[in-house]
N, C-alpha and C positions, 0 to 999 in steps of 0.2 A: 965307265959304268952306265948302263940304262936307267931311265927313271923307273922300272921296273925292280931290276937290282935294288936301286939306294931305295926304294920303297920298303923292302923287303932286311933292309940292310935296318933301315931308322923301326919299323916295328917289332925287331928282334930287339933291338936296346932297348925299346918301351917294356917287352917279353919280361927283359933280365934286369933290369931296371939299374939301365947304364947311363952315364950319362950323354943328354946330345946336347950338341954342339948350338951356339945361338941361332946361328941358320938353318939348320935341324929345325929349333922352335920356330922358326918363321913360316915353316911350310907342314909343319906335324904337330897332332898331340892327339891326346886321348879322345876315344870317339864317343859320342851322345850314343846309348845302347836305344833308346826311344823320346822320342818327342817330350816336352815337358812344359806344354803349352796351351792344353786341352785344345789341342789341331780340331778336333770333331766338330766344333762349334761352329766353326766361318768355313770351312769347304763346302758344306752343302747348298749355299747362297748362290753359285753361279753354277750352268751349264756347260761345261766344256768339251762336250761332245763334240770330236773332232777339230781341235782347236790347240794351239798353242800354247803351252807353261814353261814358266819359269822358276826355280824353284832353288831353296836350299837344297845342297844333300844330304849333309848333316847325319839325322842316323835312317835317313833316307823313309820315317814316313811322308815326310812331306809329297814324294816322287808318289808315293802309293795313293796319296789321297788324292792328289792331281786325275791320276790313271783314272779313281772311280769315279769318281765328277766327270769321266769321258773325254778327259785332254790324250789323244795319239799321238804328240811329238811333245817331249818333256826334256827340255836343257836343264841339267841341275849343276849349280856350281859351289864350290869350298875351296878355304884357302888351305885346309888340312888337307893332304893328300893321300891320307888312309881312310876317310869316310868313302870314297868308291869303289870299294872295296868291302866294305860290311855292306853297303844298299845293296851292293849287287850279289853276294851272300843270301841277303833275308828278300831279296826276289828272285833268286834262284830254288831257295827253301818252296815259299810261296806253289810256287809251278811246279815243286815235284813231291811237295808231300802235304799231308790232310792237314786240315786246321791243328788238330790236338796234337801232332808233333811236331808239328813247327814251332807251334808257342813252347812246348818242351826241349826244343834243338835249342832254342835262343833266350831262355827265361830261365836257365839255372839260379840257385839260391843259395851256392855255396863258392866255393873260389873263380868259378867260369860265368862267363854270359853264355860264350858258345859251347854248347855240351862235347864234353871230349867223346861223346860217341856217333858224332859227325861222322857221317858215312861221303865223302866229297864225288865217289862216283858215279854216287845215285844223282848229283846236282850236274855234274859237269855235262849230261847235252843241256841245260840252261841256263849257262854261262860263259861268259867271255873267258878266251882260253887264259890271257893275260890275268886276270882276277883267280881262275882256276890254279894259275901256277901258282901265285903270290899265297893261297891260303892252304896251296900243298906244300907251302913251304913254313908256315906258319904251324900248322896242325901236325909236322913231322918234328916240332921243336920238342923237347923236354918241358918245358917249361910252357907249353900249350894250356895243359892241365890247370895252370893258373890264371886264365887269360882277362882274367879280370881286370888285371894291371892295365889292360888296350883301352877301357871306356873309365868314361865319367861314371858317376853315381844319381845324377838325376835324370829323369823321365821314367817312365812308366807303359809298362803293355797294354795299359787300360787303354791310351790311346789308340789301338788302332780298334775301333769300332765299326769293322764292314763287312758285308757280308763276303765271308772269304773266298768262296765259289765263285762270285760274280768280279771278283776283285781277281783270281786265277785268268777268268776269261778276257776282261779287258789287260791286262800284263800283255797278254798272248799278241794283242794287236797294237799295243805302244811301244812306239821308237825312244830311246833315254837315251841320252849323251848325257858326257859325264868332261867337268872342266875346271882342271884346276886353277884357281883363283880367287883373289880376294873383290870384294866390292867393287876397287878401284880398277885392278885389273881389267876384273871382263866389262865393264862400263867402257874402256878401251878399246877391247877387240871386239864388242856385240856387232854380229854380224844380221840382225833380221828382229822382226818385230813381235809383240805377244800379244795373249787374248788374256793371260791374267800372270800375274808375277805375284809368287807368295816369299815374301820375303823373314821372314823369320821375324826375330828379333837383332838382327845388323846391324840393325843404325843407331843401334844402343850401344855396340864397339866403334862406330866415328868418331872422331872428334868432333866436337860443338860446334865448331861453325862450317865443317862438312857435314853434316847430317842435313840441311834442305839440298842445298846441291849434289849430295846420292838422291834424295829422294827424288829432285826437280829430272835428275839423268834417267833417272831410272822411268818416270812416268814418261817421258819423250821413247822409252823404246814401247808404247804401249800402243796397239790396233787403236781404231777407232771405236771408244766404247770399252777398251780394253779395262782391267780392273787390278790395283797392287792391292795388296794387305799385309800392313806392317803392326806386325805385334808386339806390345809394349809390354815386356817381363818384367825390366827396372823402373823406367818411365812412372810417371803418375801424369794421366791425361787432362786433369784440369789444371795443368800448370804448364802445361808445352805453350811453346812460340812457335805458329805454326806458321810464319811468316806468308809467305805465298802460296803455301800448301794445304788450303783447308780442307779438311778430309771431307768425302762426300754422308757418310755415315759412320756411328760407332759404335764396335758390335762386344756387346758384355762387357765395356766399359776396359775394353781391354786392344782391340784390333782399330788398327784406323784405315778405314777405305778411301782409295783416291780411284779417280775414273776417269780416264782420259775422253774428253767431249769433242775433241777438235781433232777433224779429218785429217787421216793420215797424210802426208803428200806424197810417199814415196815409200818402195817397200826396201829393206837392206839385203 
């Protein structure tokens, strides 16, 4: 079986609400339908005009806000293996149809997020053929109609605040890769270095005395100057040990910025 298939295999059980298997849970689960983190606030602080991100994909605005801040090459990674698959969905929407129905194709209010009147033709020259098969196979299901069962219940479409047109054009000239993996994983295989790494809320699922050692990993794969921001959902920020990581600033008492000062010595 392909990871393709067993992709295809484990969101049909989510579909019909089958159960999976523990290794199933290790690599799946319901997708975030939108950010739930007010994203809008700390993207606009850096310029990434031609530049490097790294990024959750999660329900993949993170990858969109990357884009309009003018990051061209965007790694996003999850350890769920069906979030690239909705990001690449709601930036295929994006690039082929106007603002007022895309928020309509993906902001249903009754048993769907994704509206059962997806038309998948209209998207398919803007998307990978592999994500194209996976949600002709998903959208042919019976049980499409309820696909509510595929996402979480929090975040919000209020986040994505951009000017959609402008946010159409830069899509058109950003490279995304897409990588299945947890934390620990790609801290493993990172193969090259960033100009900003937006890290979610993450290192709120490490364990306690793994969470400065992701964050100390994570800040070594950073350019010179480069900049992370780890957002604290559960966290309360006057009570962290921030051992040897003191954040360079703290933005609405909620993001904490590290910035890498010391020259890179070598590129990956």
């Amino acid at each position: 079986m392909t990871s393709l298939e067993k992709d295809i295999e484990v969101a049909l059980k989510l579909l019909y609400k089958e159960q999976l298997t523990e290794e199933e849970w290790n690599h799946y689960n319901r997708i975030y339908p939108w950010s739930n983190e007010d994203i809008y606030n700390y993207y606009n602080y850096e310029d990434l005009t031609n530049k490097n991100a790294l990024c959750i994909t999660s329900s993949g605005d993170h990858i969109l806000y990357a884009v309009a801040a003018g990051a061209n090459n965007i790694d996003a990674f999850d350890k769920n293996r069906l979030c690239k698959y909705y990001a690449a969905l709601k930036i295929a929407l994006i690039l082929s149809q106007d603002e007022k129905t895309f928020f309509k194709l993906i902001n249903c209010r009754s048993k769907c997020i994704i509206s059962k009147s997806i038309n998948l033709q209209e998207i398919e020259p803007f998307i990978d053929e592999t994500y194209y098969t996976f949600w002709k196979e998903i959208t042919s299901s019976r049980k499409f109609k309820h696909n509510k069962i595929l996402f979480r219940f929090d975040g919000s479409p209020q986040q994505i605040r951009l000017n959609y047109n402008n946010l159409r054009n830069s899509l058109n000239e950003a490279t995304i890769n897409y990588i299945d993996a947890d934390a620990n994983l790609f801290l493993k295989q990172a193969q090259k270095y960033y100009d900003a790494i937006f890290l979610s809320n993450i290192i709120e699922w490490e364990h306690y005395l793994d969470r400065n050692f992701i964050l100390s990993s994570f800040i070594n794969l950073l350019n010179n100057n480069g900049v992370i921001y780890d957002y604290c959902h559960k966290r309360f920020i006057n009570s962290l040990n921030f051992w040897n990581n003191e954040p360079e600033s703290i933005i609405n008492n909620r993001v904490l910025v590290y910035r890498n000062k010391k020259q890179t010595i070598s590129s990956k």
